[in-house]
LOLO-100484 format. One record per residue: z negated, x, y of N, C-alpha, C in turn; residue number from 1; residue in one letter; chain. Coordinates in steps of 0.001 Angstrom, whole numbers, plus 500000, padded with zeros to 6 digits. Each point is the difference from the previous one (the first is absolute). Layout:
BEGIN
LOLUM, Z, X, Y, Z, X, Y, Z, X, Y, NUM, A, A $
...
END
This chain:
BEGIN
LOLUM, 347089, 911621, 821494, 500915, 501132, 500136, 499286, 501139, 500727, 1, X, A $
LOLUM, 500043, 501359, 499573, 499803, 500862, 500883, 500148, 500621, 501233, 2, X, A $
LOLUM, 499390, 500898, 500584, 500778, 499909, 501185, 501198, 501116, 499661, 3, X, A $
LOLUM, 500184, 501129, 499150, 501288, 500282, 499895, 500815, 499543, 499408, 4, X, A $
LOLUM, 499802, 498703, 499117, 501538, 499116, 500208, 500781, 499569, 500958, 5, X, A $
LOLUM, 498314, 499063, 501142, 500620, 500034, 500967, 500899, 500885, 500593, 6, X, A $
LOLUM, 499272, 500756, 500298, 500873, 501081, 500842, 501430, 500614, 499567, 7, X, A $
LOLUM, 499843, 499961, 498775, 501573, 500344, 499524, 500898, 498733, 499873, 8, X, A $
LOLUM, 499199, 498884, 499690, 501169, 498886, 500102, 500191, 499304, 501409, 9, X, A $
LOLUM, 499712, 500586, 501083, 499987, 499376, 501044, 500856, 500978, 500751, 10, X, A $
LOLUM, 499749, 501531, 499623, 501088, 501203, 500777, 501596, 499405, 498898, 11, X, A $
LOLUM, 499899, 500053, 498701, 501523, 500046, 499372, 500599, 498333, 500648, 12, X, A $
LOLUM, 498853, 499126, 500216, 500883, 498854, 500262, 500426, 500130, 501392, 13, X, A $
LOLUM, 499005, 500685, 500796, 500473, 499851, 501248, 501233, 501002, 500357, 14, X, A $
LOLUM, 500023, 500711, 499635, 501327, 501333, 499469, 500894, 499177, 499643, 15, X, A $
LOLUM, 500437, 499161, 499020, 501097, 499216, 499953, 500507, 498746, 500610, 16, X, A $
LOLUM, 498775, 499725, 500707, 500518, 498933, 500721, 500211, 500397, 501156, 17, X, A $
LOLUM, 499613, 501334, 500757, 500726, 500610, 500776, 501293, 500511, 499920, 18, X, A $
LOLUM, 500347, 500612, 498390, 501524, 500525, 500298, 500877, 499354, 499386, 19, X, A $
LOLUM, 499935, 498110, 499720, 500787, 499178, 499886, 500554, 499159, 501476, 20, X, A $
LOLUM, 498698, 499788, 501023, 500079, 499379, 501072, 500603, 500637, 500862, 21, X, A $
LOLUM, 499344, 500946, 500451, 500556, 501791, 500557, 501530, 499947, 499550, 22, X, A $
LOLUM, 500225, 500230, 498782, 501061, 500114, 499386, 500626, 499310, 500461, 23, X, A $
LOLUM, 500138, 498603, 500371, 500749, 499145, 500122, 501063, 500014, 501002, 24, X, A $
LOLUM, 498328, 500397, 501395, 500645, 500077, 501372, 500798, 501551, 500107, 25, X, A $
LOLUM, 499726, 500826, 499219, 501060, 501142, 500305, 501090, 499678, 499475, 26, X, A $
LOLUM, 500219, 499324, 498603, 501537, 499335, 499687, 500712, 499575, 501147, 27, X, A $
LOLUM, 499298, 499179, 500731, 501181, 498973, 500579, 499756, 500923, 501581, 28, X, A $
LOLUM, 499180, 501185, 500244, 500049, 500510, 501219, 500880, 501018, 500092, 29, X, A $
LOLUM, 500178, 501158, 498733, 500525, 501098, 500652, 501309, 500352, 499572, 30, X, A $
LOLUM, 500594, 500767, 500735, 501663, 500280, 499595, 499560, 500835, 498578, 31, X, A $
LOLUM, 501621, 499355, 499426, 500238, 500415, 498824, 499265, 499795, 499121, 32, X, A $
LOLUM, 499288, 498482, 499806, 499172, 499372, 499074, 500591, 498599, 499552, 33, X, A $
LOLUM, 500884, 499613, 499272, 500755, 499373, 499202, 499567, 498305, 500041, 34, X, A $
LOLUM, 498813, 499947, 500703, 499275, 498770, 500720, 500020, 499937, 501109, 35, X, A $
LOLUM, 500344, 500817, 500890, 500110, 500129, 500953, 500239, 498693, 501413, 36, X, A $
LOLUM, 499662, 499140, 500420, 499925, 499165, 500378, 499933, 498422, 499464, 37, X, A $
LOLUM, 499458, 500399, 498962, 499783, 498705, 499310, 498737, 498788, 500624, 38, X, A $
LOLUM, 499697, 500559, 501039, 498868, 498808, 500601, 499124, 499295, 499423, 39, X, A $
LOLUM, 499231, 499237, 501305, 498759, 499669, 499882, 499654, 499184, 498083, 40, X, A $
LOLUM, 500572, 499407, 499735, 499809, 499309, 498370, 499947, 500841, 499169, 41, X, A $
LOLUM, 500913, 501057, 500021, 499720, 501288, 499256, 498698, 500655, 499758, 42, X, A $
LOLUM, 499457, 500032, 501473, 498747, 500686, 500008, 498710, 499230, 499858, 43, X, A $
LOLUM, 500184, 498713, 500456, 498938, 498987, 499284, 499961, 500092, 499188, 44, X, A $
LOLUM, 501031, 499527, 498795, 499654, 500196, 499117, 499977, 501315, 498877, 45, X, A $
LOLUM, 500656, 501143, 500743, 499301, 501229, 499397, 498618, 499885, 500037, 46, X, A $
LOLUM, 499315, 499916, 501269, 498574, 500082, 499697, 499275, 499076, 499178, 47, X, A $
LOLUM, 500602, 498726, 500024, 499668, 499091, 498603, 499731, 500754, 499108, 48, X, A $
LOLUM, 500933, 500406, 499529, 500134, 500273, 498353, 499133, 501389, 499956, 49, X, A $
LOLUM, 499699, 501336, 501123, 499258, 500823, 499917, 498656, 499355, 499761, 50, X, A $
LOLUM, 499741, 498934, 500583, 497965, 499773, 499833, 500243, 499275, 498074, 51, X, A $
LOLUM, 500928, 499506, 500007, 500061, 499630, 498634, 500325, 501026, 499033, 52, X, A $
LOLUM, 500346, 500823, 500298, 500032, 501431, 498838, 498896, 501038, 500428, 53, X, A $
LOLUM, 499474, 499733, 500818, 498834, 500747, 500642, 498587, 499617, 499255, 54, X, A $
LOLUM, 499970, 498754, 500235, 498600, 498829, 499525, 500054, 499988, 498794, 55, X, A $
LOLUM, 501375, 500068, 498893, 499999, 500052, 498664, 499381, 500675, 499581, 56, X, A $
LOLUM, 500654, 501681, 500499, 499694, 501039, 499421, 498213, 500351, 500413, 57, X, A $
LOLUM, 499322, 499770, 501250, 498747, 500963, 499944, 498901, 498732, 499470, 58, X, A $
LOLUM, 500329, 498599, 500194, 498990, 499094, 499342, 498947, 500417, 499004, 59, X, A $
LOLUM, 500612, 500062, 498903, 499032, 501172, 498486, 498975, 500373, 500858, 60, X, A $
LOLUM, 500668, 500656, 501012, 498636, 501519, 500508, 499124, 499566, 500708, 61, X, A $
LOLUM, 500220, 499421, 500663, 499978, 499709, 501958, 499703, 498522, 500460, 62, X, A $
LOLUM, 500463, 499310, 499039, 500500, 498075, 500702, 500991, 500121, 501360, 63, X, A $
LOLUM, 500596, 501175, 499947, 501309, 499991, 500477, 499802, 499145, 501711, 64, X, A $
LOLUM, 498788, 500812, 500716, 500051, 499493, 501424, 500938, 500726, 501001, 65, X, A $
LOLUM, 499874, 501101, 499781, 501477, 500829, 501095, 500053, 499745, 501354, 66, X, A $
LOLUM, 499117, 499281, 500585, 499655, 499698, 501508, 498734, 499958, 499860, 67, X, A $
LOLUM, 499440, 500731, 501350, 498799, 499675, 500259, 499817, 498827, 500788, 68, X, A $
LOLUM, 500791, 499256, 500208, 499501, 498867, 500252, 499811, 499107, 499428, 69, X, A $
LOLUM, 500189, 499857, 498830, 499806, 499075, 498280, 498697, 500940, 499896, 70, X, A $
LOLUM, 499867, 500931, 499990, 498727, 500529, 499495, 498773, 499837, 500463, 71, X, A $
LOLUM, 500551, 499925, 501712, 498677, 499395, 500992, 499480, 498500, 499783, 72, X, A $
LOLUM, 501013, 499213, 499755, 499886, 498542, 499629, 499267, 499754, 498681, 73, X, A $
LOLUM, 500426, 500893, 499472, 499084, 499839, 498353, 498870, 500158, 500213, 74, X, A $
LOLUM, 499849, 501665, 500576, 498336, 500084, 500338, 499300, 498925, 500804, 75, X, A $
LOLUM, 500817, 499230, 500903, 499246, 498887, 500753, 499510, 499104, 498937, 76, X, A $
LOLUM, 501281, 499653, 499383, 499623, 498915, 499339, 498682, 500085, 498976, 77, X, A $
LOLUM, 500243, 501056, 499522, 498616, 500620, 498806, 498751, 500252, 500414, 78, X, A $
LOLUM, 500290, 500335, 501355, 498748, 501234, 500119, 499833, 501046, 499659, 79, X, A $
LOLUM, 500739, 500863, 499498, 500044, 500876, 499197, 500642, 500994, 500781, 80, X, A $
LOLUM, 499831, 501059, 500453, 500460, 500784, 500900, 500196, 501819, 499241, 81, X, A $
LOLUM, 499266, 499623, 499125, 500121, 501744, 498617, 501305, 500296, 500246, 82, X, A $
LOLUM, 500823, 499734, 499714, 501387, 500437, 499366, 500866, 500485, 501511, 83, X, A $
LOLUM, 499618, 499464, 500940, 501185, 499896, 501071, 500276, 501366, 500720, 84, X, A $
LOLUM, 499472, 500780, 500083, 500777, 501488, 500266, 500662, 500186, 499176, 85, X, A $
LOLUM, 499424, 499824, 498672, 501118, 500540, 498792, 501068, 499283, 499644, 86, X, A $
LOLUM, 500216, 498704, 500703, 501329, 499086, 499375, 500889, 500775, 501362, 87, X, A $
LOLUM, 498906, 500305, 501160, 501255, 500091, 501405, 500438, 501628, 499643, 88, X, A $
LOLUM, 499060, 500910, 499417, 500318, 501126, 500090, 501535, 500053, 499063, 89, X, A $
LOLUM, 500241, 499492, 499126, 500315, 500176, 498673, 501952, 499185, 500546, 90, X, A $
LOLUM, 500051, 499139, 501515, 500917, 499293, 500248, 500294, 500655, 501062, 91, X, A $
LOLUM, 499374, 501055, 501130, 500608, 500838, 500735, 500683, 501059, 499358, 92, X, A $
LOLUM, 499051, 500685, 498782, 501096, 500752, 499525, 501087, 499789, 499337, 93, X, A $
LOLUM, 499774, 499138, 499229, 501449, 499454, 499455, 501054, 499636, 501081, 94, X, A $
LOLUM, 499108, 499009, 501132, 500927, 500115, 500891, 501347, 500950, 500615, 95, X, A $
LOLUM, 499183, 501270, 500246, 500465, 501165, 500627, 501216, 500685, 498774, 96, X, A $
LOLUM, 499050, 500109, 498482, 501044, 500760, 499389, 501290, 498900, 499369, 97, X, A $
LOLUM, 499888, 498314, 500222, 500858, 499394, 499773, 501810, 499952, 501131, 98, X, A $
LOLUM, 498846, 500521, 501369, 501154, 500580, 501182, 500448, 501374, 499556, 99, X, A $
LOLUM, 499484, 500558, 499400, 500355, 501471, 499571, 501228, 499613, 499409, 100, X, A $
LOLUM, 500201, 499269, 499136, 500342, 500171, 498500, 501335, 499502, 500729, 101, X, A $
LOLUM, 500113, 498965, 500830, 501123, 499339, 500781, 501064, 500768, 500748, 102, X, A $
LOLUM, 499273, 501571, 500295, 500649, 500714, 501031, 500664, 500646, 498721, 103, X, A $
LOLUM, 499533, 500453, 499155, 500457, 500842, 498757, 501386, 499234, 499377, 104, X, A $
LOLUM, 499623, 499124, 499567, 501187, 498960, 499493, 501220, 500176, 500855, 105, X, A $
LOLUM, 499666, 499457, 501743, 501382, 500134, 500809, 499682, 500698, 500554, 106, X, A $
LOLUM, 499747, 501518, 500025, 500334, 501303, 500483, 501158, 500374, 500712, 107, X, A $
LOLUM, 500884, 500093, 499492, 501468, 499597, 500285, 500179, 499183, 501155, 108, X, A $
LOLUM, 500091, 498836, 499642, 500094, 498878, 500947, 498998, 500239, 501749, 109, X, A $
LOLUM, 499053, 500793, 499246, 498618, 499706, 501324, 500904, 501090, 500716, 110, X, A $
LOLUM, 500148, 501442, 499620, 501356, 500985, 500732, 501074, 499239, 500695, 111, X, A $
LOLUM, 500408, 499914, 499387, 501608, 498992, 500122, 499345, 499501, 501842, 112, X, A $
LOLUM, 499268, 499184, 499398, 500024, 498712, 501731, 498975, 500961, 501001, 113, X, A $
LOLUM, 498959, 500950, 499761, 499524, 500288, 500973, 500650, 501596, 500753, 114, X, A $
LOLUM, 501805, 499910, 499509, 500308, 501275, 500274, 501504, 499755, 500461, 115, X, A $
LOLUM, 499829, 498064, 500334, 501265, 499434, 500328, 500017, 499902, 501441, 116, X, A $
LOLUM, 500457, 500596, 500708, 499824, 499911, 501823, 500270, 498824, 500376, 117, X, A $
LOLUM, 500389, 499340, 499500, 499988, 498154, 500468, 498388, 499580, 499648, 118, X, A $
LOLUM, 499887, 500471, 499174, 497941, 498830, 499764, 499110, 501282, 500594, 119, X, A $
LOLUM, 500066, 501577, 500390, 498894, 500547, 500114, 500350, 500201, 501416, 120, X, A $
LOLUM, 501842, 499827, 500578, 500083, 501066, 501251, 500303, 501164, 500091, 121, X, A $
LOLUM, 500590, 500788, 500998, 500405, 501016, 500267, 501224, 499955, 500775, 122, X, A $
LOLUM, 500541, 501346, 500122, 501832, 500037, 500852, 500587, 499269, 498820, 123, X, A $
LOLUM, 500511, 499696, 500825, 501116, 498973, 499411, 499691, 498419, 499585, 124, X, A $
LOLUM, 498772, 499529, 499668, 499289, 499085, 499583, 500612, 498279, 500736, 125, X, A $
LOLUM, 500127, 498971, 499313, 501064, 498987, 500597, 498392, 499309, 499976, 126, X, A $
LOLUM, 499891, 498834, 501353, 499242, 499137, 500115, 500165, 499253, 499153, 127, X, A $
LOLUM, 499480, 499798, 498694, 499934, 498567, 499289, 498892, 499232, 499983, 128, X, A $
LOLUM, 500376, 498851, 499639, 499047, 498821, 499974, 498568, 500686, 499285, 129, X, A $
LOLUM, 500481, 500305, 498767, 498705, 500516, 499426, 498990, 501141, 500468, 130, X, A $
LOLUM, 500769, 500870, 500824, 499078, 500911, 500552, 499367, 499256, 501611, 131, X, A $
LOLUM, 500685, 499336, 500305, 499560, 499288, 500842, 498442, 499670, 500179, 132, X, A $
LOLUM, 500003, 499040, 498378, 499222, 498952, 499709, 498693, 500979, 499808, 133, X, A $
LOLUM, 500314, 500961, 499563, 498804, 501415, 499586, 499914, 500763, 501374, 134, X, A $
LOLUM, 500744, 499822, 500526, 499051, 500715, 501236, 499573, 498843, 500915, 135, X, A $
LOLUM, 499940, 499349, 499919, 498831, 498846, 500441, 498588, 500118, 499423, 136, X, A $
LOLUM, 500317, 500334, 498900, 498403, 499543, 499770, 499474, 501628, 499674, 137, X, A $
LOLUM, 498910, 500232, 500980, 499627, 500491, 500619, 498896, 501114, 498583, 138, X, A $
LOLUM, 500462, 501357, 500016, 499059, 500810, 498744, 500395, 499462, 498549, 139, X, A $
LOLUM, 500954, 499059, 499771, 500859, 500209, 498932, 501108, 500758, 499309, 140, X, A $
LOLUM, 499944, 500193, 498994, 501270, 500880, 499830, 501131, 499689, 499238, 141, X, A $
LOLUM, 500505, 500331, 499682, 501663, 498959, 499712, 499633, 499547, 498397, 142, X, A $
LOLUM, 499387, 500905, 499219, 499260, 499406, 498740, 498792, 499540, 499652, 143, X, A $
LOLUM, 499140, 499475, 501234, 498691, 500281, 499772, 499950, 498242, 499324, 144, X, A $
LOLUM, 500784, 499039, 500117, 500427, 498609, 499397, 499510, 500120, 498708, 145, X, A $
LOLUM, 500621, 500735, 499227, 500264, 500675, 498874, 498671, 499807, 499290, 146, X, A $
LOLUM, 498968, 501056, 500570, 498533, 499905, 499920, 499085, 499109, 500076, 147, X, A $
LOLUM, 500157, 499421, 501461, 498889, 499468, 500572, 500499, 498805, 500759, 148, X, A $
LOLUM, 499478, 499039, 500369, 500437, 498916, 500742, 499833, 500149, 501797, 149, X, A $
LOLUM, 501093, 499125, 500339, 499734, 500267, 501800, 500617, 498489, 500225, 150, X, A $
LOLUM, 499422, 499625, 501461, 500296, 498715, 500534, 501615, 500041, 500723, 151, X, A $
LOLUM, 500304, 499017, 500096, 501181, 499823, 500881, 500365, 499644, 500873, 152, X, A $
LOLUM, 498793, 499513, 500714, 499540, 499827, 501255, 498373, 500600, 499887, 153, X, A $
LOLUM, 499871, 500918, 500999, 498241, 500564, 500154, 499176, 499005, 500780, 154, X, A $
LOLUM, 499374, 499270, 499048, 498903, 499056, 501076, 498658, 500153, 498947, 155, X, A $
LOLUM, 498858, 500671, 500640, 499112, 500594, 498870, 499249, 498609, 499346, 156, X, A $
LOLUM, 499951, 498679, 501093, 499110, 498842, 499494, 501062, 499296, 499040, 157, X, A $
LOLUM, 501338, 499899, 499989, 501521, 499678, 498646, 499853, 500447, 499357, 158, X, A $
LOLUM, 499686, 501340, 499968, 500366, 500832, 498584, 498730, 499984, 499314, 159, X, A $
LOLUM, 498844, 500099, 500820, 498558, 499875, 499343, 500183, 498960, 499306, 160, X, A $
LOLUM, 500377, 498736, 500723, 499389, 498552, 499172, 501097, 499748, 499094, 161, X, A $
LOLUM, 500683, 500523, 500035, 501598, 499845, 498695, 499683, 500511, 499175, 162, X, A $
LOLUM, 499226, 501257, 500195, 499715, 500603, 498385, 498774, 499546, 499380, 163, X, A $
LOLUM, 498950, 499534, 501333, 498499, 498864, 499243, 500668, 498909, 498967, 164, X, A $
LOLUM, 500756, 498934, 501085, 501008, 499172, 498849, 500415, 500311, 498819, 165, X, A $
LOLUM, 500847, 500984, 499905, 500833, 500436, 498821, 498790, 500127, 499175, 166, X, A $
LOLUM, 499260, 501096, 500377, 498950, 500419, 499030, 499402, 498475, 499313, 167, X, A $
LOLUM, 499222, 498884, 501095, 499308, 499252, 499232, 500721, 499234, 498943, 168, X, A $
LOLUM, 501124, 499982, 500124, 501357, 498851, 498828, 499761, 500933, 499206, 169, X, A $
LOLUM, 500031, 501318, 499781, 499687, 501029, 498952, 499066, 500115, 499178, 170, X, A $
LOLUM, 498745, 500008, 500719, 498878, 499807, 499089, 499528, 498980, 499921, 171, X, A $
LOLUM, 500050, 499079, 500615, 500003, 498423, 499466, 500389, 499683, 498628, 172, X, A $
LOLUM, 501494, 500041, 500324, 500534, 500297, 498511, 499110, 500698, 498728, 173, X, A $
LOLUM, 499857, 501457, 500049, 499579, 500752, 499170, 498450, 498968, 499498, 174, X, A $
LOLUM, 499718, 499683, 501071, 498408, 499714, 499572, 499676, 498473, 499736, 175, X, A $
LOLUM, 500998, 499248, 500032, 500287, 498681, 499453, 500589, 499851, 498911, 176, X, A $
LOLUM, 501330, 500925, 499357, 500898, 499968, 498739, 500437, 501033, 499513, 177, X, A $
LOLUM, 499474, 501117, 500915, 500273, 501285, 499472, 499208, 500855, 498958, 178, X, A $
LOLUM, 498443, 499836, 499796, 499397, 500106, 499711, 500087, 500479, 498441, 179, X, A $
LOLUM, 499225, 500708, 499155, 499993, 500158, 498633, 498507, 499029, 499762, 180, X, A $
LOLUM, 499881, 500164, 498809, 498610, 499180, 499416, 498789, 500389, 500740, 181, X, A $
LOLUM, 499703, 501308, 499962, 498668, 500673, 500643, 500213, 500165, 501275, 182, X, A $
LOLUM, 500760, 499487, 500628, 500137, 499316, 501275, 500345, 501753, 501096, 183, X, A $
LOLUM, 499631, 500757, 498955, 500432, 501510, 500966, 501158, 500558, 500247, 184, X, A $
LOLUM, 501234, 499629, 499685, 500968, 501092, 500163, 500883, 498294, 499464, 185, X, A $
LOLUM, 501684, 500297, 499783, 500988, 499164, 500081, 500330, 500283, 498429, 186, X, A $
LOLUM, 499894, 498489, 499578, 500797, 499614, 498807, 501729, 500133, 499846, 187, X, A $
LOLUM, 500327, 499527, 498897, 501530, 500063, 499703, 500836, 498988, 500465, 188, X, A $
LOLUM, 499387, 498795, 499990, 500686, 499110, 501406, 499402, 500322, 501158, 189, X, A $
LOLUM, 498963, 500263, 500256, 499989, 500123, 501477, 500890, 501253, 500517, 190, X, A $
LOLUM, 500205, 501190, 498982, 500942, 501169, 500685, 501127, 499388, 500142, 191, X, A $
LOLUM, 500857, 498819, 499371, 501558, 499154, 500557, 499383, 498793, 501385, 192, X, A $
LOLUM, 498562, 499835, 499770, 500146, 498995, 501129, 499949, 500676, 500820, 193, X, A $
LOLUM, 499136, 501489, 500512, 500028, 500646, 501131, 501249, 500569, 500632, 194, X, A $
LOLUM, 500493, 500510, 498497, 501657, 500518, 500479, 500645, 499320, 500490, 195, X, A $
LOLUM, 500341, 498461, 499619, 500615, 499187, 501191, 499750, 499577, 501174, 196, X, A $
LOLUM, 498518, 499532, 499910, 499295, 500196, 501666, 500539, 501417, 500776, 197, X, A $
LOLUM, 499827, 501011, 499352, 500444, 501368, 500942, 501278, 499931, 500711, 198, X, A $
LOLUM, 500669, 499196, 499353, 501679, 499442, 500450, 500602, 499160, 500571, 199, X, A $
LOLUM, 498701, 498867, 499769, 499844, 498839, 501137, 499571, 500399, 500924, 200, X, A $
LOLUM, 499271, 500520, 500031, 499290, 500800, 501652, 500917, 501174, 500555, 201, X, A $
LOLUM, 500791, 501010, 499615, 501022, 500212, 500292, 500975, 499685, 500672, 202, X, A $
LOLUM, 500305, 498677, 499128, 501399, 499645, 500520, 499445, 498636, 501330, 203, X, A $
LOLUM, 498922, 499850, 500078, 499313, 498771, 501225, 499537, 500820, 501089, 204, X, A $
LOLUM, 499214, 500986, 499442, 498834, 501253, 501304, 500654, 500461, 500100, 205, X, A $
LOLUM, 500506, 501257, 498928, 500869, 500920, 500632, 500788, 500302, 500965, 206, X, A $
LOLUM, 500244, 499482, 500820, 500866, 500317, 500966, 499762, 500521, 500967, 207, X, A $
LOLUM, 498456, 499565, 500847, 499806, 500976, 501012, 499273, 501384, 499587, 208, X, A $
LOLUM, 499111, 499955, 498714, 499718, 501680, 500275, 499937, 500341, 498948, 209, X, A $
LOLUM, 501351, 499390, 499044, 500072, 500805, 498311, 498858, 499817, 498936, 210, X, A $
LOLUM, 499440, 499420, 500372, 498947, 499557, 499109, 498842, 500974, 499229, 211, X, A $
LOLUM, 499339, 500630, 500534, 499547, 501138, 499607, 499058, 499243, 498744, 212, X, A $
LOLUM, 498992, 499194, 500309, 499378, 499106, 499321, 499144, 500840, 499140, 213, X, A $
LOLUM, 499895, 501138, 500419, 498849, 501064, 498886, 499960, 501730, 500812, 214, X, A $
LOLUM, 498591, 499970, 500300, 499964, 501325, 500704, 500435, 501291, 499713, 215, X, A $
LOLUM, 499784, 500094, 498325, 500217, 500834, 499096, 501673, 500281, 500338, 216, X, A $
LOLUM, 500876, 498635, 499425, 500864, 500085, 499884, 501039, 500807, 501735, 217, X, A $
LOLUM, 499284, 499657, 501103, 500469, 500531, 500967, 499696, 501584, 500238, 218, X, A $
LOLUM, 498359, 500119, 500381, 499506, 501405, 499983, 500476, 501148, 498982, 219, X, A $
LOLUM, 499710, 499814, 499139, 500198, 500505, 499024, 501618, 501038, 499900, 220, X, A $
LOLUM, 501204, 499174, 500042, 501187, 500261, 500283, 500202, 500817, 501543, 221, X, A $
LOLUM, 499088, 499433, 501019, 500441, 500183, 500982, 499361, 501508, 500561, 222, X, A $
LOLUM, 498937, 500295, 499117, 499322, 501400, 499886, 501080, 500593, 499214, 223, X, A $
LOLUM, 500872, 499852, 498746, 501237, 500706, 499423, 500483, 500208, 501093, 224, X, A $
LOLUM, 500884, 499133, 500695, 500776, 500149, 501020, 499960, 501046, 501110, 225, X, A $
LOLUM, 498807, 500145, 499994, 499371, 501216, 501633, 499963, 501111, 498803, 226, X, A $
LOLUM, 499904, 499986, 498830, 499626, 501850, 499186, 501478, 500517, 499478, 227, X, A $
LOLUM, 501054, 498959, 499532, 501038, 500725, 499468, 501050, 500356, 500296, 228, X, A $
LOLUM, 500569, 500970, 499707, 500837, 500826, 500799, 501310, 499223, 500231, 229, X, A $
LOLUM, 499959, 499287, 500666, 501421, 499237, 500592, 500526, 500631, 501340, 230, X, A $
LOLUM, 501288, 500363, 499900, 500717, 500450, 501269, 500072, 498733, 500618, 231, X, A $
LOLUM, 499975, 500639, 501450, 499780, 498815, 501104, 499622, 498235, 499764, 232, X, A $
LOLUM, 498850, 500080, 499595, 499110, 498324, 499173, 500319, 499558, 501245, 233, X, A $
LOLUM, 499102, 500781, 501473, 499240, 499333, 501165, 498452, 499622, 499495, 234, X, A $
LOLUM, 499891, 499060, 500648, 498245, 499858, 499909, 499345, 498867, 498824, 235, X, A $
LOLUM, 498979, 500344, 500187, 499062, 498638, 498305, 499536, 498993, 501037, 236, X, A $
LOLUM, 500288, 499633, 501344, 499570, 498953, 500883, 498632, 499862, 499676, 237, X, A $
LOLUM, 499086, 500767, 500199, 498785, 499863, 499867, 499115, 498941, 500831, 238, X, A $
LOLUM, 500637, 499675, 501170, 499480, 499209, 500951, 500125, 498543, 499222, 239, X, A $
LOLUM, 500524, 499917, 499075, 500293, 498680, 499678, 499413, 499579, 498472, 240, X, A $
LOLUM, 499583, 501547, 499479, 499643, 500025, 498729, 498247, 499035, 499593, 241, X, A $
LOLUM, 499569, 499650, 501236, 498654, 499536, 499440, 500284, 498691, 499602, 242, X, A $
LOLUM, 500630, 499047, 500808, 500339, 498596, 499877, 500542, 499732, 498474, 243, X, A $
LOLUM, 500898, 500419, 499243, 500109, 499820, 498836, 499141, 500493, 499523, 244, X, A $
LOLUM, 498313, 500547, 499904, 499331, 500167, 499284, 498766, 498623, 499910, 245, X, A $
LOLUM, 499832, 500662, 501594, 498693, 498996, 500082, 500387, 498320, 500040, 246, X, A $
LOLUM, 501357, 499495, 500666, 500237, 498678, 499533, 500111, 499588, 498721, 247, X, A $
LOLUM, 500847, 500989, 498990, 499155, 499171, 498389, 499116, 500206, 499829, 248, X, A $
LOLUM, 498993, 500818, 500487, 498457, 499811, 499805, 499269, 499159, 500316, 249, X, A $
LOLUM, 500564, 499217, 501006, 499323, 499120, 500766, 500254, 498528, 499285, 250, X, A $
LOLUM, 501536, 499981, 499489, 500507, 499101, 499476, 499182, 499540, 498063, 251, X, A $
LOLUM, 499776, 501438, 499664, 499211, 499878, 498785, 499047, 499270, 500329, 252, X, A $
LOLUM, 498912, 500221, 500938, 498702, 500071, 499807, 500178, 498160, 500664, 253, X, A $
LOLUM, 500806, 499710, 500457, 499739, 498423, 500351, 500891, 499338, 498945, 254, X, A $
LOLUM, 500895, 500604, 499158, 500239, 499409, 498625, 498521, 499482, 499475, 255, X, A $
LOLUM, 499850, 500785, 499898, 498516, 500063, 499003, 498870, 499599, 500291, 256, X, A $
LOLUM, 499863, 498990, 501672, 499311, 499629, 500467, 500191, 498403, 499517, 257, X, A $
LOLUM, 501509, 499615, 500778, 500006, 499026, 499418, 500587, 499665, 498596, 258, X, A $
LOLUM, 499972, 500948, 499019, 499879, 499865, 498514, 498632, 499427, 499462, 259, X, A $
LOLUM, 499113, 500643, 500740, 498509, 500003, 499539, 499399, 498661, 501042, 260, X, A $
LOLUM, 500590, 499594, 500951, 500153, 498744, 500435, 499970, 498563, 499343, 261, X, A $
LOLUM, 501497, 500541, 500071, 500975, 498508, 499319, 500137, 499873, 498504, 262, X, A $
LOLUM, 500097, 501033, 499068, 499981, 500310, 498664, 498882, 500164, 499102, 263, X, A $
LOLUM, 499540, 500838, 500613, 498864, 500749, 498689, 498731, 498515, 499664, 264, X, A $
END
């Protein structure tokens, strides 16, 4: 494959598997969205079914990696290191314009809640639970969920090693049954076996820091988040933004250690 397949099948997949997942969590987050509290199963498995309509669609182009941390693991595993700016370049941007596309869709909705004096504040504003829970955590902003992942308790050595975990069940997976023939990018069962792993790990990890499980998939959104014009967002918690990067990085690259270990 070239490298501008790559690059285009790795930005359109990562673009939709951002504004299905994305998508998901603004359904069940913001007023006047018809999902509107539909919880945690909802959004597991929204993001299920996004890496599975995601992985369908850019495979052809790409082998449908959409994390750089499947991409780092591949290159481990290969040796092969050519391609890897261009699979990561090609999944930040998709990343970013897949958060775009999310704000566009619930436009409406994103108004609606960040202009409701109960979730942003102001005179008159009633203490609720939910604004509560957001002004705790510290350089977040009442939608930044939406985007990007945050812990629920801040302990930097928890949230680091929760997302190493998550990550290695991830590419373990990918690089044991996920695999296509030429061993580079994800076949047509492996895009349903990964999609359910994404949902098993979800609904097991998820809980303390949302499961970021892909750098792309966090950064990416969470750079949308700090550029677009949202009345009163609050902050992109930048202090917190490296840990969901560099722990699935970390988590790839010892996938792929002991892949090339125990497997190969």
């Amino acid at each position: 494959m070239s490298s501008s397949d790559i690059f285009i099948g790795e930005t359109i997949g990562t673009a939709i598997l951002i504004l299905l997942g994305a998508g998901v969590c603004a359904a069940v987050t913001l007023k006047a969205s018809k999902a509107r509290n539909a919880g945690w199963l909802a959004i597991t498995f929204g993001w299920g079914f996004a890496v599975l309509t995601a992985v369908y669609t850019s495979a052809p182009l790409s082998g449908a990696h959409l994390n750089p941390a499947v991409t780092l693991a591949i290159a481990i595993k290969d040796g092969d290191w050519s391609n890897v700016p261009t699979y990561w370049a090609g999944q930040m941007l998709g990343a970013m314009i897949g958060a775009a596309l999310v704000w566009v869709a619930y436009y409406g909705q994103f108004h609606a809640h960040l202009t409701d004096k109960e979730i942003v504040g102001g005179p008159g504003a009633q203490a609720t639970k939910a604004k509560a829970v957001e002004a705790q955590e510290a350089g977040a902003g009442p939608v930044l969920g939406i985007f990007s992942t945050g812990p629920e308790i801040r302990n930097v050595w928890q949230n680091l090693a929760t997302e190493i975990i998550g990550t290695i069940v991830l590419v373990l997976a990918v690089l044991t049954q996920g695999l296509n023939d030429s061993g580079k990018g994800l076949g047509t069962l492996g895009a349903l076996i990964t999609a359910l792993v994404v949902v098993s790990i979800g609904l097991s990890l998820g809980g303390p820091t949302g499961y970021a499980i892909n750098p792309a998939r966090d950064l990416g959104p969470r750079i949308t988040h700090a550029l677009l014009p949202l009345p009163n967002k609050g902050g992109s918690d930048w202090s917190y933004a490296w840990i969901p990067v560099v722990g699935p990085l970390i988590g790839g690259a010892i996938a792929a250690g002991i892949y090339n270990v125990a497997f190969a």
